[in-house]
C-alpha positions in Angstrom: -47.9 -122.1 110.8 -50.8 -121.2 109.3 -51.1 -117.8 107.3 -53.8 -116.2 109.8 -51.8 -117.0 112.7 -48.4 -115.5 111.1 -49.7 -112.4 110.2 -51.8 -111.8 113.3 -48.0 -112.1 115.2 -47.0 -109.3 112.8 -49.6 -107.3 113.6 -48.8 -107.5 117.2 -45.1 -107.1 116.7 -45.7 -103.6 115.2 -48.1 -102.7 117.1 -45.8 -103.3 120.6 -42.8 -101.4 118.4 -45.0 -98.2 117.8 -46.2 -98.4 121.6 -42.2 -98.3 122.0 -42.0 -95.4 120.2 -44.1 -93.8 121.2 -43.5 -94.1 124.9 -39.7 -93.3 124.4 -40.9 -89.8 122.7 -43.3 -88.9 125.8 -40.5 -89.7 128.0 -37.6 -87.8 126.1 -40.1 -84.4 125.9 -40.2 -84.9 129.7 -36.8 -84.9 130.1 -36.6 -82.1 127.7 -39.2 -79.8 129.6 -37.5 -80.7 132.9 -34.3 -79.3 131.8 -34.2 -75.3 131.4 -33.0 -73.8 128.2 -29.9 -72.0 128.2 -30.4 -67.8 128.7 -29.5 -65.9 125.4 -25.6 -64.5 125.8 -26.5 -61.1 126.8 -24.7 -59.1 124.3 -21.8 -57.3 125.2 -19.7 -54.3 123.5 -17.9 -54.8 120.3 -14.4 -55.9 120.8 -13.2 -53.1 119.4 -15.2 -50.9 121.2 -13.8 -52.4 124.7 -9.9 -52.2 123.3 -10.7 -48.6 122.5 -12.1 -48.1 126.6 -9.1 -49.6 127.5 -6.4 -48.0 125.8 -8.2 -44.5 126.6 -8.5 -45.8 130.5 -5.2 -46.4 130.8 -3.0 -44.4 133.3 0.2 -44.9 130.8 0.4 -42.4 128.0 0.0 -44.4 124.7 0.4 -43.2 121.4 0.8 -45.1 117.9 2.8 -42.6 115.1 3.5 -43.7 111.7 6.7 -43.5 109.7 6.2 -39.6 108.9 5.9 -38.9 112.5 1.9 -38.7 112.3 -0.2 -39.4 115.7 -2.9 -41.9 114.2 -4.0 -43.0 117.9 -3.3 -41.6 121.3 -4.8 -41.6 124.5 -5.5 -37.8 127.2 -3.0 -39.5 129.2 -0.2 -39.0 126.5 -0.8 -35.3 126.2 -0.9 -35.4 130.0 2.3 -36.3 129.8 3.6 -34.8 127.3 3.8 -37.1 124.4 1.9 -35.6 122.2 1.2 -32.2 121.9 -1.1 -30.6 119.5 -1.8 -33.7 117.7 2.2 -34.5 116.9 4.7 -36.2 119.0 7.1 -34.4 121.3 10.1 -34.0 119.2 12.5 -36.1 121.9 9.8 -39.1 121.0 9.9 -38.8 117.4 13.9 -38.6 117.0 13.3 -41.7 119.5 10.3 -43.5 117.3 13.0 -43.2 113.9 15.6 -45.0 115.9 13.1 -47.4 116.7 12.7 -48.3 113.3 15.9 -48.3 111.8 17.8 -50.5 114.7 14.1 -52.5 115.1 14.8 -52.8 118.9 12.6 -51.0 121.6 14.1 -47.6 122.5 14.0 -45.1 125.9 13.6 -41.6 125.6 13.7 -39.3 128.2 10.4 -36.8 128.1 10.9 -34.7 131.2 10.3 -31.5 130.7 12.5 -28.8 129.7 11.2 -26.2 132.2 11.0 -27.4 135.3 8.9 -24.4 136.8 5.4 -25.4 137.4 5.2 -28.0 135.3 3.4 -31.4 136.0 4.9 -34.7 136.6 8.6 -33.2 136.9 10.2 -36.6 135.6 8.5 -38.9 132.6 10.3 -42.0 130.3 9.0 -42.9 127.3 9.6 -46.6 125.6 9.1 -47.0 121.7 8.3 -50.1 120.1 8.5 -50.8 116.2 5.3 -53.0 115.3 5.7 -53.6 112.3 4.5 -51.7 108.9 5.7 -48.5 109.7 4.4 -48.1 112.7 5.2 -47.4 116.4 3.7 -47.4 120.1 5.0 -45.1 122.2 4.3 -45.5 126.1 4.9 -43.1 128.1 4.8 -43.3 132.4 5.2 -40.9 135.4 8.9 -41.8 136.9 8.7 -38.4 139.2 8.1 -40.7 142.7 11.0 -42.9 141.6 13.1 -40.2 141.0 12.7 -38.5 143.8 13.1 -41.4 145.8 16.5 -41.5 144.5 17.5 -38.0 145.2 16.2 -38.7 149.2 18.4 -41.8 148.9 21.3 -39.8 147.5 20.5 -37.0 150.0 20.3 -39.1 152.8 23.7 -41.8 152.3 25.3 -38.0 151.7 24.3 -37.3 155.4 25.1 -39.8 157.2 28.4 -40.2 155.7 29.0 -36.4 156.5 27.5 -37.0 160.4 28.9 -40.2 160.8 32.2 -39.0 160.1 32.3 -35.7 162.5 32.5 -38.2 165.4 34.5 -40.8 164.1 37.3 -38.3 163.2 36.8 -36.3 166.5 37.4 -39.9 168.2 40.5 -40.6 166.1 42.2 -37.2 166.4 41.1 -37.6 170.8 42.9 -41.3 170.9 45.8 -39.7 169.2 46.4 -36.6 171.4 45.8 -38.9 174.3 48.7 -41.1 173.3 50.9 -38.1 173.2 49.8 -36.6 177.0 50.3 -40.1 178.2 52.4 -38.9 180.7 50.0 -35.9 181.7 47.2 -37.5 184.0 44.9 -33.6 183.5 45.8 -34.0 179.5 44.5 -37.3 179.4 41.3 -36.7 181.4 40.7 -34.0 179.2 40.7 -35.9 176.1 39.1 -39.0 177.5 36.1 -36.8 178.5 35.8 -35.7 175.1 36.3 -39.2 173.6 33.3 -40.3 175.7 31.5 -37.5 174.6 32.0 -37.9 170.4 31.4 -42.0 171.4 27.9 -41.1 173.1 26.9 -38.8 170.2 28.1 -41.5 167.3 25.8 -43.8 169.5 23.3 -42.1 169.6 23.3 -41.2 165.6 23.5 -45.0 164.9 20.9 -45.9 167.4 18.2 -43.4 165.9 19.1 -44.4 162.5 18.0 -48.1 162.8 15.0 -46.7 164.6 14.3 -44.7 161.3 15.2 -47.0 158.9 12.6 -49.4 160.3 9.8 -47.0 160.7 10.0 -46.2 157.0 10.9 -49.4 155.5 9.3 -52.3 155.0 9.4 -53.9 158.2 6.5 -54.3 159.9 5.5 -52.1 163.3 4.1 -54.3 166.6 1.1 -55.2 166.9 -1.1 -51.8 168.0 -2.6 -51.8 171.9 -4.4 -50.1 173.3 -1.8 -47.9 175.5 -2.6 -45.1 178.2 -1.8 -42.0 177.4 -1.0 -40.7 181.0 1.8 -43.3 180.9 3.6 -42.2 178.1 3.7 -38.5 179.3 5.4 -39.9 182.4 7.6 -42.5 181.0 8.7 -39.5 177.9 9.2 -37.2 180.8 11.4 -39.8 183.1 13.6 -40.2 180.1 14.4 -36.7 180.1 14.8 -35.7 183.3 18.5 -35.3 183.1 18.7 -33.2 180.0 16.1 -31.0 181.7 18.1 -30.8 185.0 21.3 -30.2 183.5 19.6 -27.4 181.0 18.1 -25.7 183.8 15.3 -26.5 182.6 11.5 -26.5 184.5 8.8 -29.5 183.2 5.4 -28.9 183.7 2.6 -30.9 183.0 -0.7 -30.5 183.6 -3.6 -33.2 185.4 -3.8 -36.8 184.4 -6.6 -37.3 181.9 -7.3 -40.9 181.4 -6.9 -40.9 177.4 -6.3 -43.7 175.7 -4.8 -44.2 172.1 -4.4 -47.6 169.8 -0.6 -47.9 169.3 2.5 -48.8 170.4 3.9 -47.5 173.5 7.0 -47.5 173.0 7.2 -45.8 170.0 5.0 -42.9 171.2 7.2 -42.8 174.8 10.1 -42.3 172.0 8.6 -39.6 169.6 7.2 -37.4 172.8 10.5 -37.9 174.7 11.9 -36.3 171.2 10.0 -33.6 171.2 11.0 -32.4 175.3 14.2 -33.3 174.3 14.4 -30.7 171.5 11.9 -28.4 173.7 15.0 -28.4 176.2 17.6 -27.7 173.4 16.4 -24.8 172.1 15.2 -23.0 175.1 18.0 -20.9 177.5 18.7 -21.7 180.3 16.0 -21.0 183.7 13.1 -21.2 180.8 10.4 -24.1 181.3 8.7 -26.5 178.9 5.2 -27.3 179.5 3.5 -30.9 178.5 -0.2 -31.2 178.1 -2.7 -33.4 177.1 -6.6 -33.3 175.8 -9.1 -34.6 173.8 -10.6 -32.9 170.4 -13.0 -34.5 168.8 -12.0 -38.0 167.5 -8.3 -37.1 168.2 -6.1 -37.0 171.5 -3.5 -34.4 171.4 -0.3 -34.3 173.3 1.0 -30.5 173.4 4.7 -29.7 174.0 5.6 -26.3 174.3 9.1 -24.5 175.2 9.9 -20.5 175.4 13.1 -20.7 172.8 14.1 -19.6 169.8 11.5 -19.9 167.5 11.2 -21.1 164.5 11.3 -18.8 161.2 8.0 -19.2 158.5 10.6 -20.5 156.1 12.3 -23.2 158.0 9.1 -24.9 159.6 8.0 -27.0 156.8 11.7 -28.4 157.0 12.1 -28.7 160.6 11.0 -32.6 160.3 12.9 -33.2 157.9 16.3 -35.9 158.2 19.4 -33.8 159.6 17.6 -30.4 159.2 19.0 -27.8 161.9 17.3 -24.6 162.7 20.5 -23.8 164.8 23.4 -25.9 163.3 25.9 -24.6 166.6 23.7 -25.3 169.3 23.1 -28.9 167.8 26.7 -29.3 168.1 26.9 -28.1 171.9 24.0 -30.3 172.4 24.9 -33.0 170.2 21.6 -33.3 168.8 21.5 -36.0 165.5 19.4 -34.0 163.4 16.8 -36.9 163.4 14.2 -36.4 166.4 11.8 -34.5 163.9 11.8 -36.8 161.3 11.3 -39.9 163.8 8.4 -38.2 165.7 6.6 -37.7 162.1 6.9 -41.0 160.6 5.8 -42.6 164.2 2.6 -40.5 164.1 2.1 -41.5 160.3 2.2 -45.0 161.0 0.3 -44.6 163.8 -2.8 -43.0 161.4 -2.0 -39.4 163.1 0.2 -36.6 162.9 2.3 -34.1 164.2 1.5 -29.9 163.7 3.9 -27.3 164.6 3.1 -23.5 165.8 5.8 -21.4 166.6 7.2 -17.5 166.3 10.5 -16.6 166.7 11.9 -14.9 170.1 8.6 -16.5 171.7 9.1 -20.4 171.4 7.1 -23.4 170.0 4.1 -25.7 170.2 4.7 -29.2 168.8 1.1 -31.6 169.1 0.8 -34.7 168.3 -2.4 -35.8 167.4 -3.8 -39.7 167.1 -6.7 -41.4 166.9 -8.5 -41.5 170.3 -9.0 -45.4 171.2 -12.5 -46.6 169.7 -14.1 -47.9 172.9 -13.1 -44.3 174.3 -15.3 -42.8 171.4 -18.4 -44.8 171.0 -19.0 -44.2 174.9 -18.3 -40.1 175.2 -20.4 -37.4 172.7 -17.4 -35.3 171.5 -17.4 -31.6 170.8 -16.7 -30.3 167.7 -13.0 -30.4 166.8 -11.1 -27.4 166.9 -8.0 -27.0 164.2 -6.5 -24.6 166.7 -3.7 -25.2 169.1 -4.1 -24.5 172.6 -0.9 -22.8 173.8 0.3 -23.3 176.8 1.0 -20.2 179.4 
């Protein structure tokens, strides 16, 4: 090949390669401009500065104390509670933290306060943790739902095991004397009339303590409906019609109204039939118990009122509560479980309502129940202004 000729191919050979070149960088800058560049990080807060947030957020009482019992940290919600006061740990959570230390284990200490009178949670726990160095984290927590949980637990296995065991011993002592009068026809009838009576009563204690037990534990209620209110005042008052007629008793109720609740029927036709049933209890005999129905505002409230006893100031924040008497003897003649009140409340809770009580004793009582008027009912009529007062009945 001659020398012109070879380096005239050089020449081209380069040439094509810087051409290559310089293609491929016009094609990558492309591709670089088609692609966005990343957003800056915005910046946040300091690391420290969010562990700081948290630890003062928290709605546990924390505290860190050294060796000599000084407070070096400690969140509002440990003074809150009582952890720290005055910059120094509570004296039951110091004796607590050197324990800590010496055994290394975590430790319980029990910060409740001394005084009981006015004083805010009633029941708090404290756990201490060595961490090494000298140090200590105390954490303290509200336990006052949890314990009082307990003592309505306690209260209430007390209770039925006193109520439970009226009957049951009535019934045994009954079978026994009717064994002995076997030979006495009257003797036995007597008893036996009696046995039926203490079996009805335990039956009746059982049967409205399942009902309770599932409307304040965790099974689930049915399915809400949309359920007539004129239905349940006649199906409550149907169920009662004995205990009326064999109290003496007059029912009045006034005009159908054409309410209409969400909930389920049953459960109402069972808390209103409570409430006449106790209206008949504690009213003498001849008296009368009025039933009414009306509408106040978004509510619908069902009004039972009786001409009885009364209810003392003192005893009607009680009156729904489980096994609470006003009159212990006339419960017995009546057999009354103790538990209509309390059922009738935790229906209307779950229902999203609730149950008011007026009353003066020698004059009687007005129980209402008040729920949520049914939502159709409400977008379609302009309520008046509700009225907190309760319409008593004449």
């Amino acid at each position: 090949m001659r020398p012109v000729t070879a380096l005239l191919c050089v020449l081209i050979a380069a040439a094509a390669l810087l051409l290559g070149v310089a293609v491929g960088l016009r094609m990558a800058r492309r591709r670089d401009a088609a692609v966005p560049e990343p957003a800056p990080p915005v910046p946040g807060p300091p690391m420290a500065d969010l562990l700081e947030r948290v630890f003062r957020s928290s709605d546990t009482g924390l505290a860190v104390l050294t060796r000599a019992g000084d407070v070096t940290l400690h969140n509002p919600r440990a003074v809150e509670l009582g952890l720290v006061h005055s910059g120094r740990p509570d004296a039951r959570a110091w004796a607590g933290c050197q324990e800590a230390l010496r055994s290394r284990q975590p430790v319980e200490v029990d910060l409740s306060p001394l005084n009981q009178r006015g004083r805010r949670p009633a029941a708090v726990v404290a756990h201490l943790r060595p961490v090494g160095d000298g140090y200590t984290v105390a954490e303290a927590t509200d336990t006052s739902d949890a314990v009082r949980l307990e003592a309505t637990r306690r209260d209430f296995v007390a209770n039925v095991s006193h109520e439970l065991k009226t009957p049951v011993g009535a019934v045994g002592l009954l079978a026994e004397a009717v064994l002995d009068a076997a030979d006495d026809p009257v003797e036995v009838h007597r008893f036996a009339t009696k046995i039926l009576k203490e079996s009805t009563r335990l039956g009746a204690l059982v049967t409205e303590l399942i009902a309770l037990s599932r409307l304040t534990g965790a099974e689930r209620l049915p399915e809400l409906c949309v359920v007539d209110v004129d239905e349940v005042v006649r199906e409550a008052m149907a169920r009662s019609r004995l205990s009326a007629e064999s109290a003496s008793i007059d029912i009045t109720v006034d005009r159908p109204t054409g309410l209409e609740v969400e909930g389920d029927r049953t459960l109402l036709v069972t808390a209103l039939s409570n409430l006449i049933e106790n209206a008949i209890a504690y009213s003498p005999a001849e008296a009368s118990v009025s039933v009414s129905r009306r509408r106040s505002g978004k509510w619908v409230e069902i009004s039972v009122t009786d001409r009885g006893i009364g209810i003392a100031p003192e005893h009607q924040t009680r009156v729904f509560e489980r096994f609470f008497r006003v009159d212990p003897a006339r419960s017995r003649i009546t057999g009354g479980t103790g538990l209509g009140l309390a059922i009738v409340k935790h229906v209307l809770a779950n229902h999203g309502g609730e149950v008011r009580l007026w009353s003066s004793p020698g004059t009687g009582s007005t129980f209402t129940m008040r729920l949520p008027a049914h939502t159709a009912e409400l977008d379609e009529v302009d309520f008046p202004a509700e009225s907190d007062e309760l319409e008593e009945i004449s």
